[in-house]
N, C-alpha and C positions, 0 to 999 in steps of 0.2 A: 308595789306591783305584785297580782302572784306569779305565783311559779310558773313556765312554760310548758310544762307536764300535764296541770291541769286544762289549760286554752287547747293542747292537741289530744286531750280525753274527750272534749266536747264536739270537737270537730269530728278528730273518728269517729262518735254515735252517731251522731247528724250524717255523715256520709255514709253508715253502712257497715265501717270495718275497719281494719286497717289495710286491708287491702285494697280497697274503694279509695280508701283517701291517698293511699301510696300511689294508685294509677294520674292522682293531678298532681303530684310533685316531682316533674322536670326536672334533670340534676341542669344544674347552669353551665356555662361553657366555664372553661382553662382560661388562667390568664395565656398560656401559651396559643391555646387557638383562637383565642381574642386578639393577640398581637399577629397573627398572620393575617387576617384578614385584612383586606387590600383598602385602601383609604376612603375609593369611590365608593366601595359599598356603604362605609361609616357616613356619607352624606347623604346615601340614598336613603337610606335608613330614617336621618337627621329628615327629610324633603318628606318622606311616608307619613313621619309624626305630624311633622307642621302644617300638611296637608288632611290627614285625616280629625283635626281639630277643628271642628264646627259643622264637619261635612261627616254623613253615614259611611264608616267605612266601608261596607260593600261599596258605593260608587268611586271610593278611589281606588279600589282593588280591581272593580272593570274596566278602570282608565288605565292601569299601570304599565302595565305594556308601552301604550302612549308617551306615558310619562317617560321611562327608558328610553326611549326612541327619539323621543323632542329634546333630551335631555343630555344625549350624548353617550348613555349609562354610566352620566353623571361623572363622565371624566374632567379631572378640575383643569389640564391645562387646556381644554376645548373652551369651558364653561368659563376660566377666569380671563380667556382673550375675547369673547366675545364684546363687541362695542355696544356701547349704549340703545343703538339703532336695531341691533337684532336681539337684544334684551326686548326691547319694545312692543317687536313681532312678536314676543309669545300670547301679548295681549288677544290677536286672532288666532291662536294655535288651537285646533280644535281636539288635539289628541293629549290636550291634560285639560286641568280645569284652572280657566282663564280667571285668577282673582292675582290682582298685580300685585298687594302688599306680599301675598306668600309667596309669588314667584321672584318677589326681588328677594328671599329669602335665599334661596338656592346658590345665588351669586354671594350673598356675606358668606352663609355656611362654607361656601366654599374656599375664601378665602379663612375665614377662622381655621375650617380642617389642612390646607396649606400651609396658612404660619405655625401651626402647631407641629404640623411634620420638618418643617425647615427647621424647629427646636429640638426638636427630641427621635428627629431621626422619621420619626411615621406619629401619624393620628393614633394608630392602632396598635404602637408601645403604649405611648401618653394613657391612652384611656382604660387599655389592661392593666392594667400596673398601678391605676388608682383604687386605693383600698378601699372595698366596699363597708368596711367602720367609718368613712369617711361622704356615705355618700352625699349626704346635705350639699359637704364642699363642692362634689362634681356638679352637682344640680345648680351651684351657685357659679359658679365657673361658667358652664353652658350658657349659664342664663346671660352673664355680665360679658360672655366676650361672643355670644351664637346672634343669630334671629328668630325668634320667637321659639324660643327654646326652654322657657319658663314653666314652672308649674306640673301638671303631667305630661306637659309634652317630655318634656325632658327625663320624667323618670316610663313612659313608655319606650322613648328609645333606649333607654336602659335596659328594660325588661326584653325589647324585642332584640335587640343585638346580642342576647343569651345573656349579657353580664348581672354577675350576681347582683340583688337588688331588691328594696323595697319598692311596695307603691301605695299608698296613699289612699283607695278609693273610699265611697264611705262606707262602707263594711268594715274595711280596715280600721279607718278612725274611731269609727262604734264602737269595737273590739279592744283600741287600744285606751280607749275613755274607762269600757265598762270592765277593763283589768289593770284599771292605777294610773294611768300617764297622763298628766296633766297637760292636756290639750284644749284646744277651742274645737268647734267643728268642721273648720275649715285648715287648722294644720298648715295657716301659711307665713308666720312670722317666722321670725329667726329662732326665737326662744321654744318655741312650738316645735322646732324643727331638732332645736337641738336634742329637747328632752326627748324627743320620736327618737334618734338615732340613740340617744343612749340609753332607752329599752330594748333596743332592736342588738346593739352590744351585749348588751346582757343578757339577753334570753338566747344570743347565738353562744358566749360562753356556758350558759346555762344548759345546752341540750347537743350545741354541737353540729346544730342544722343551718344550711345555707339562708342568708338574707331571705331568699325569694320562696324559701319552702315556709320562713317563718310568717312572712305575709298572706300566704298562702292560708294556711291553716290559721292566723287568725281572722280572714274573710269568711271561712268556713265554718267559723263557730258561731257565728252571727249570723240576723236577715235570713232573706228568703233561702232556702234550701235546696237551690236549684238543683237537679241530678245531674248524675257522676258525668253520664252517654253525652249530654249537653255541654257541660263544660269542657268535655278535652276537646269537643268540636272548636273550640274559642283558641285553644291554645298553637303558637305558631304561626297562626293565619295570616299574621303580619310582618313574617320575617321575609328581612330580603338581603343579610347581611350572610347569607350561608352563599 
């Protein structure tokens, strides 16, 4: 692999400077202010990703409101007593978007973010407090105990809930092809996944910079060149865990 010196020499030029490229490097949240946030949000969040998969995120962004409102603000002992019958109604709820696979999403998430707080005290220990050297695991964990929580959905609600974190796009994968990691270009097997995290190890020992600054910068070394004013328009747009 090279050095991660050289992949953020390349991105600087491309963006400008270093100060151009420093205005799209976000620091990520604490694990401390990660474990404070309150459990409904960690679902909402979970319900934002699995809804904005297949669908333009602006149109869930002009529903959300709705969403909040139909949803309870995703309080889970609202959400986990309701009966099968008024599960059903959300089928006519015209204030989110009526697709039943993702809406029965909502009801498992919520029981997943439940048993996980009845373990470890809150969702929002458990999830701060897993090492982001280990993110594969968490990805793998969402996936095998959430609702369609697989893939990127799973590491956008990583990124959108501030915790530190890779992601995957194909810029990234280009980047991490065209500086040593032996990947495919989809990045979705185990072994693909492994050797991903154990670049993304090494290049954080290597420089010292967070997960999500080193994914950053290596999106930015590659592909189109979108400008600096463009892209922080992108960033945040999706939280709703503050």
């Amino acid at each position: 692999m090279k050095k991660f010196k050289y992949i953020q020499e390349a991105a600087t030029k491309r963006k400008g400077g270093e100060k151009q490229l420093a205005r799209l490097l976000t620091k990520p949240a604490t694990v401390k202010h990660l474990a404070k946030i309150e459990d409904h949000r960690y679902l909402a969040q979970m319900t934002r990703c699995v809804f904005n998969a297949g669908f333009h995120w602006r149109v869930i962004s002009a529903k959300w409101d709705g969403f909040e409102e139909a949803f309870h603000g995703f309080d889970l002992g609202q959400l986990l007593t309701k009966s099968p019958e008024e599960w059903e109604a959300y089928i006519e709820d015209t204030r989110i978007i009526r697709n039943w696979q993702k809406i029965q999403t909502v009801f498992h998430n919520a029981a997943m973010v439940d048993d996980i707080g009845a373990e470890h005290g809150s969702f929002a220990d458990f999830f701060a407090n897993w090492p982001s050297s280990d993110q594969i695991g968490l990805m793998k964990y969402l996936h095998k105990n959430g609702s369609r929580l697989g893939g990127k959905t799973a590491q956008w609600f990583i990124r959108f809930t501030g915790k530190d974190g890779f992601m995957l796009t194909g810029d990234v994968i280009t980047a991490l092809i065209a500086n040593g990691v032996e990947t495919n270009d989809k990045a979705s097997s185990q072994r693909d996944l492994k050797r991903i995290q154990e670049a993304f190890n090494e290049w954080h020992e290597q420089s010292g910079l967070p997960y999500s600054h080193l994914s950053k910068i290596l999106s930015y070394s590659v592909g189109d060149n979108v400008p600096v004013d463009v892209l922080e328009g992108y960033q945040g747009s999706q939280t709703v865990t503050d």
